[in-house]
C-alpha positions in Angstrom: 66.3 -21.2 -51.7 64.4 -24.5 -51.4 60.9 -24.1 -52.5 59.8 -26.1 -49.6 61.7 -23.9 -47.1 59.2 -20.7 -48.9 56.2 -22.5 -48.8 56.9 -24.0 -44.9 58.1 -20.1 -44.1 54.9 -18.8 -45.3 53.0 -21.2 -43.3 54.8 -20.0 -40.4 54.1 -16.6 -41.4 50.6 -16.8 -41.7 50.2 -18.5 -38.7 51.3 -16.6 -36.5 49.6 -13.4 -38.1 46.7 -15.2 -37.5 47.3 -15.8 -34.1 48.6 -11.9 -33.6 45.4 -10.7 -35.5 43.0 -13.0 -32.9 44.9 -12.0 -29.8 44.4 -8.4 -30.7 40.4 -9.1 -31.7 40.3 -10.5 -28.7 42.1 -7.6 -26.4 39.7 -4.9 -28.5 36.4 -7.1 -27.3 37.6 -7.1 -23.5 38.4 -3.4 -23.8 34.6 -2.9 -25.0 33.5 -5.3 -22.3 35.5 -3.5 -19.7 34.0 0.3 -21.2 30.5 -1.3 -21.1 31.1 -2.6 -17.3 28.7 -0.7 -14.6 31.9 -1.3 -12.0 33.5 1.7 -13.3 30.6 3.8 -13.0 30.1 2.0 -9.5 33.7 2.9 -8.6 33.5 6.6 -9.5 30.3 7.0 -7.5 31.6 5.2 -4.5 34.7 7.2 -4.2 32.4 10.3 -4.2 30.3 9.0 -1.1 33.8 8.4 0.0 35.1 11.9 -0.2 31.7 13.8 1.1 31.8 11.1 4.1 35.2 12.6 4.5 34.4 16.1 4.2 31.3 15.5 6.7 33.9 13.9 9.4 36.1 16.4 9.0 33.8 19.3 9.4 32.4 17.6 12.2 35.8 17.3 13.8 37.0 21.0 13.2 33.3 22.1 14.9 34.3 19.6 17.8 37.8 21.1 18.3 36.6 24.8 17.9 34.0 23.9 20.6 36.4 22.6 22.9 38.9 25.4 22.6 36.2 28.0 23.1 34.8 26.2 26.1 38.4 26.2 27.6 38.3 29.7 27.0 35.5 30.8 28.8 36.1 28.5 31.6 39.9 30.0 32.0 38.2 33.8 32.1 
């Protein structure tokens, strides 16, 4: 083989390992930015409100309805 063709195969080789071994420095440091960001924290909290506002209207509602039926009970006896 042509020793230019090695040495211009190398460079190509090397050059794109370099680029592959950036990208992926560059994937791990947003990763470690993400696991650092207070929005996931935020997010988790949130959906907690969100469930025990649930709950709550939920309750509320079954108390509602159980009023309602019992109030239709007396008033039919």
């Amino acid at each position: 083989m042509n020793l230019a063709k090695i040495h211009e195969g190398l460079h190509i080789k090397t050059f794109w390992e370099k680029k592959i071994n950036t990208e992926c420095q560059h994937a791990e440091s947003e990763d470690q930015r993400k696991n650092k960001s207070a929005l996931k924290k935020l997010r988790e909290e949130w959906l907690v409100r969100l469930e025990n506002r649930t709950k709550h209207l939920k309750s509320l509602n079954d108390n509602y309805v159980r009023k309602v039926k019992v109030e239709q009970s007396d008033d039919q006896t």
